[in-house]
C-alpha positions in Angstrom: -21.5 -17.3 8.5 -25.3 -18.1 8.5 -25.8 -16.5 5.2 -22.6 -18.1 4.0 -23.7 -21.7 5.1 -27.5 -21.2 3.3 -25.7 -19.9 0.0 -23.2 -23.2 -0.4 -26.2 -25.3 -0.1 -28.4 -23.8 -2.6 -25.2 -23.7 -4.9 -24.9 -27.3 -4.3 -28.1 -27.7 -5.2 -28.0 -25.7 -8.3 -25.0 -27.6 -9.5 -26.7 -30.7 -9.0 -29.6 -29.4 -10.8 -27.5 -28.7 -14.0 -26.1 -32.7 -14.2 -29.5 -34.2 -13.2 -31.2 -33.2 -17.0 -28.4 -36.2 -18.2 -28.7 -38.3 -15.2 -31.4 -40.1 -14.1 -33.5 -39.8 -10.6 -31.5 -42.2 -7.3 -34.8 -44.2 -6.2 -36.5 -43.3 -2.8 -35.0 -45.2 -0.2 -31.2 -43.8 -1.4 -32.4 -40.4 -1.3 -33.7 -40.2 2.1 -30.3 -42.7 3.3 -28.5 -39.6 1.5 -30.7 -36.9 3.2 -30.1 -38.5 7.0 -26.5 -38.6 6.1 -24.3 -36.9 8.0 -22.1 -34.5 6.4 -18.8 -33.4 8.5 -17.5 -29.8 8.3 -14.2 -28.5 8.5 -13.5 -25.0 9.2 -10.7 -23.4 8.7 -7.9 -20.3 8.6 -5.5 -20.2 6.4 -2.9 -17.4 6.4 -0.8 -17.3 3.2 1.6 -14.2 2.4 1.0 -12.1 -0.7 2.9 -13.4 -4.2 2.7 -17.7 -2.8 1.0 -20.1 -3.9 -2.3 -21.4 -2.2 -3.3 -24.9 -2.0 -7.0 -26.1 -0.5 -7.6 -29.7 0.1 -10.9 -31.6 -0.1 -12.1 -34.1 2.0 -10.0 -37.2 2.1 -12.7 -39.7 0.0 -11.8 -42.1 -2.5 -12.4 -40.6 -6.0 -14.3 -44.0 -7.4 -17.2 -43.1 -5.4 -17.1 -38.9 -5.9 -20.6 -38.3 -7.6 -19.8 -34.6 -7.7 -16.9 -32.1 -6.6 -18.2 -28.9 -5.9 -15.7 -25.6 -5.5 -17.7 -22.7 -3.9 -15.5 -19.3 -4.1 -17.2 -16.2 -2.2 -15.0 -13.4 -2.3 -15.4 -10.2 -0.3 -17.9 -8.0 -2.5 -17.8 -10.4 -5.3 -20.8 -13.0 -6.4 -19.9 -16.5 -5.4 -17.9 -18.0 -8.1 -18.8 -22.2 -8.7 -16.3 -24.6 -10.0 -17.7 -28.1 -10.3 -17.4 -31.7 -11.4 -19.3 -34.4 -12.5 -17.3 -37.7 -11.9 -19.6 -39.9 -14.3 -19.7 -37.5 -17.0 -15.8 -35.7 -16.5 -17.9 -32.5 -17.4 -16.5 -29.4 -15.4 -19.1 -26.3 -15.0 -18.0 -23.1 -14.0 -20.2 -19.5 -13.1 -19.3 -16.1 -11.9 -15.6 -17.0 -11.8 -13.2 -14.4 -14.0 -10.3 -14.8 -12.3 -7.7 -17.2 -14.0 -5.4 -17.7 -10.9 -7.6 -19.8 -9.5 -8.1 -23.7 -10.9 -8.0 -27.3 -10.4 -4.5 -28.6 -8.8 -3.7 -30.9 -11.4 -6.8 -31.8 -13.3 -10.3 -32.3 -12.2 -10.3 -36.0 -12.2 -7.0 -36.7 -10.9 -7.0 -33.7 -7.5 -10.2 -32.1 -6.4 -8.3 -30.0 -4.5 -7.8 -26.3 -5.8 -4.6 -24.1 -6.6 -4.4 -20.2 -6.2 -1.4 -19.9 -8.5 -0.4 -16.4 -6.9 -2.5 -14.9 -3.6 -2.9 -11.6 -3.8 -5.9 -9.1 -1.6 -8.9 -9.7 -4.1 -8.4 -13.9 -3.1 -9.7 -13.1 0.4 -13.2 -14.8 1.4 -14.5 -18.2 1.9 -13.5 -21.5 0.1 -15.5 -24.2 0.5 -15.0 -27.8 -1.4 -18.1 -30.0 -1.1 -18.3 -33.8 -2.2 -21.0 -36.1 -2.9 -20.5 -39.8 -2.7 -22.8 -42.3 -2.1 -22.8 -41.9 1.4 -23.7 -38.4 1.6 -21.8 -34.8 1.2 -18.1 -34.0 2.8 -17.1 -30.5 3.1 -14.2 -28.7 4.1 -14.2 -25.0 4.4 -11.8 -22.4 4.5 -11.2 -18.9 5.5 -8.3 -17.5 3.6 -6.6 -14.7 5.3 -3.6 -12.5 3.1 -0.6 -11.3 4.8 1.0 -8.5 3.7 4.9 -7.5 5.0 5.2 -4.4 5.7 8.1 -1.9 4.4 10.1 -1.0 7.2 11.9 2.4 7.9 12.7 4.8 10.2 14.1 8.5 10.7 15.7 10.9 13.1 13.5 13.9 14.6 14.4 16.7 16.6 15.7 16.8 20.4 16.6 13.2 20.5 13.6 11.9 18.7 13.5 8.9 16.7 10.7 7.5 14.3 10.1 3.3 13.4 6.9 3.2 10.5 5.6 -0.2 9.6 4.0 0.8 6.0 0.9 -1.0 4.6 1.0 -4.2 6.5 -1.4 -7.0 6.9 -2.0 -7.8 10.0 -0.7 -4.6 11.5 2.9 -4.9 12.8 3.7 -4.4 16.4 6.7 -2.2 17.4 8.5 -2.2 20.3 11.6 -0.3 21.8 14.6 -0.6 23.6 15.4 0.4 26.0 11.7 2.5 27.0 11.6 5.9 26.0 8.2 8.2 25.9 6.8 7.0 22.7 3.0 7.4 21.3 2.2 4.8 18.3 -0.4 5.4 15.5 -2.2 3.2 13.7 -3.4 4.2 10.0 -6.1 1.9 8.1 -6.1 1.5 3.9 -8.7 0.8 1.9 -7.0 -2.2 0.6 -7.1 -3.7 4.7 -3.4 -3.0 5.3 -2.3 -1.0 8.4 0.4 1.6 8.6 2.0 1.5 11.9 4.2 4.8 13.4 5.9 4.7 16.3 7.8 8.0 17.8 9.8 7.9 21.1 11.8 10.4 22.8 15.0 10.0 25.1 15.2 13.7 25.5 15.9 13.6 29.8 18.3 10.2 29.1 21.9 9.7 28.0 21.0 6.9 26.2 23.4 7.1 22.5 22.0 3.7 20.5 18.1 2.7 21.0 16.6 -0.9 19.4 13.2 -0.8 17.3 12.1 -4.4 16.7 9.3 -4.5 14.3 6.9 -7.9 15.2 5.0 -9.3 12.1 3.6 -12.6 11.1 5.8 -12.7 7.5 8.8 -11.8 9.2 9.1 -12.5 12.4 10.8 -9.8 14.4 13.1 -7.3 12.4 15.5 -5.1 15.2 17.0 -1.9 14.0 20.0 0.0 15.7 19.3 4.3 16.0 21.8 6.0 16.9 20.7 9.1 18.5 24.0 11.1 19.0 24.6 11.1 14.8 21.7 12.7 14.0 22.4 15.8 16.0 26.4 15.6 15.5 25.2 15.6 12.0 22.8 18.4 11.9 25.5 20.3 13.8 28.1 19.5 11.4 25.4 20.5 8.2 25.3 24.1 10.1 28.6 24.7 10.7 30.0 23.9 7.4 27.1 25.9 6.4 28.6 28.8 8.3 31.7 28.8 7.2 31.3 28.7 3.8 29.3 31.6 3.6 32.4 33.6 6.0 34.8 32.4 2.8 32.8 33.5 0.4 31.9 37.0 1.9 36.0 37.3 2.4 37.0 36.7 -1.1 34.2 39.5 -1.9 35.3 41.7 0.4 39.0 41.4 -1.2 38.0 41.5 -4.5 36.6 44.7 -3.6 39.2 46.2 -1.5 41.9 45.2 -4.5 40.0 46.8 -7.4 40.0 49.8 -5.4 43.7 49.8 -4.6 44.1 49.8 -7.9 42.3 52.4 -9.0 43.4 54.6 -6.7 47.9 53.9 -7.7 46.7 55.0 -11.3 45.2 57.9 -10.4 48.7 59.1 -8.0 50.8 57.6 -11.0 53.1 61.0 -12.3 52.8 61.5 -16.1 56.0 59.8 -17.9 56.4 63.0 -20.2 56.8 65.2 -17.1 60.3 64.6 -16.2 62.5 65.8 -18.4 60.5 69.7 -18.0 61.1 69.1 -14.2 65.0 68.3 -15.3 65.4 71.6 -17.1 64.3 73.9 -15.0 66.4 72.3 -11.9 69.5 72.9 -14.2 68.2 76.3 -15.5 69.5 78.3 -12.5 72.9 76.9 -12.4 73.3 77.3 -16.7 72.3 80.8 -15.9 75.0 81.6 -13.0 77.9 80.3 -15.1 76.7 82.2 -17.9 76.6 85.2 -16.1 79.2 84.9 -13.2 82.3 83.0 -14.6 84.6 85.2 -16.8 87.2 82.3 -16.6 84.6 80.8 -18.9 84.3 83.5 -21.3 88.1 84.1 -21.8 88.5 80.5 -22.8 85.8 80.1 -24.5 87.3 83.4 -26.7 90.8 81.8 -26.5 89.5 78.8 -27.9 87.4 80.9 -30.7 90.4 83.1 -31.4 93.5 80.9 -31.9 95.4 83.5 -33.9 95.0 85.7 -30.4 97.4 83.4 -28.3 100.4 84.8 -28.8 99.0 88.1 -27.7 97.6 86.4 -24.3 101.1 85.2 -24.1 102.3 88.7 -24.4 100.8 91.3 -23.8 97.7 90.4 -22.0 99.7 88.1 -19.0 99.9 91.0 -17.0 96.6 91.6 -16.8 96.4 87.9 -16.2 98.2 88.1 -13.5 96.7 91.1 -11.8 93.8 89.5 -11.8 95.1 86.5 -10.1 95.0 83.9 -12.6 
């Protein structure tokens, strides 16, 4: 802060020393009055969230006697950047200052005060607005502090485990359960100044089904989220069981397939031949054909009769005896 105070008042003096080559010297006795003068300091934090709109007031002095408004900008790592105004003149001088965010309210000579049109990390650092009237020098100095909201979340574990994260706030967040469980909360630094926060908590020895993490931050107050622990596991269980029986399907549809290709196989391969049957036919009838060929002699003598018709009358005749002794 030392270095910060000795570095606004050579600026001051640098500034002046840019106007004075077109203005001429105040005479002794106003300069040591202006020396002795008292010159009242304001300090103070200002916390503004990321993506708003910053506005810095000057001391409260009555613009028809401002000599000079003076805008000193030190940034973290940056050269100070110098915005300032001669009242007399209306000139405006600016050094070191890049960033286009960052101007006049309204206009110079209407609002001394200055507007950061969106606040974002790089606008952290020390503003201070110094006036010269008459009378002497009137500062106000601020420390402007970013917030950052963090991006809320959380997870289920394993064995009734639950995680809450806070990611890449600014402050960090503070995290808090209900009811207590055994937790153990981590906090990670960015380069950029934001914190992560990560809470775990257990409930593995309590038959506690729904727990509370409420998330504390500065940009949003507190933020309570319902876990409940039962789902995750019913789930998981679920995930595993229809796992399971899927895969017993599947391996019973193979295992069909496989047993009714081979059924098949093997009926054609038992399957007779179609041109088989009539040889089977034939010889089944061949041993009768032969007997009645052989053994019937009724047969023969009709099938004579009926070859000889000429021959009847002589069957009637002279051949019935013969008929008839042999007992037909």
């Amino acid at each position: 802060m030392l270095c910060f105070w000795r570095t606004s008042h050579v600026a001051v003096l640098l500034i002046w020393g840019v106007f004075a080559a077109e203005s001429s010297c105040p005479d002794k006795n106003q300069t040591m009055q202006n020396s002795s003068s008292p010159m009242p300091e304001v300090n103070t934090t200002v916390f503004v969230q990321m993506g708003t709109k910053a506005l810095l007031h000057c001391p409260s002095v009555s613009l028809t006697k401002v000599i000079l408004i003076t805008w000193i900008i030190t940034l973290r790592g940056q050269p100070p950047c110098i915005i300032a105004y001669k009242a007399d003149t209306r000139e405006t001088h600016e050094s070191n200052c890049s960033d286009r965010s960052i101007t006049w309210a309204f206009t110079s000579d209407l609002s001394p005060n200055l507007q950061i049109s969106a606040v974002a990390l790089q606008h952290e650092g020390h503003y201070l607005c110094d006036i010269a009237v008459p009378d002497g020098n009137f500062q106000n100095i601020y420390d402007l502090q970013v917030l950052v909201p963090p991006e809320v979340t959380h997870f289920p574990g394993e064995n009734r485990t639950t995680v809450c994260e806070a990611i890449a706030g600014k402050p960090a967040a503070q995290i808090t359960w209900t009811p207590d469980g055994d937790c153990v909360t981590k906090n990670e630094s960015h380069s950029n100044g934001t914190v992560t926060v990560r809470s775990m908590c257990n409930w593995e020895q309590s038959n506690v089904s729904v727990v509370f993490c409420v998330v504390s931050h500065l940009t949003t107050g507190n933020q309570s989220l319902s876990i409940e622990l039962s789902r995750g596991g019913d789930q998981l269980l679920g995930s595993y069981i229809q796992y399971i029986i899927s895969s017993i399907i599947i391996i019973l549809i193979i295992i069909g397939c496989i047993c009714f290709l081979r059924f098949s196989g093997c009926r054609k391969c038992k399957l007779p031949k179609s041109g088989a049957t009539p040889d089977v036919e034939e010889d089944e009838m061949q041993p009768y054909a032969s007997y009645t060929e052989k053994s019937n002699p009724l047969y023969d003598t009709v099938t004579t009769m009926e070859a000889h018709p000429a021959s009847q009358g002589k069957v009637n005749g002279t051949d019935c005896l013969t008929l008839s002794a042999m007992g037909i």
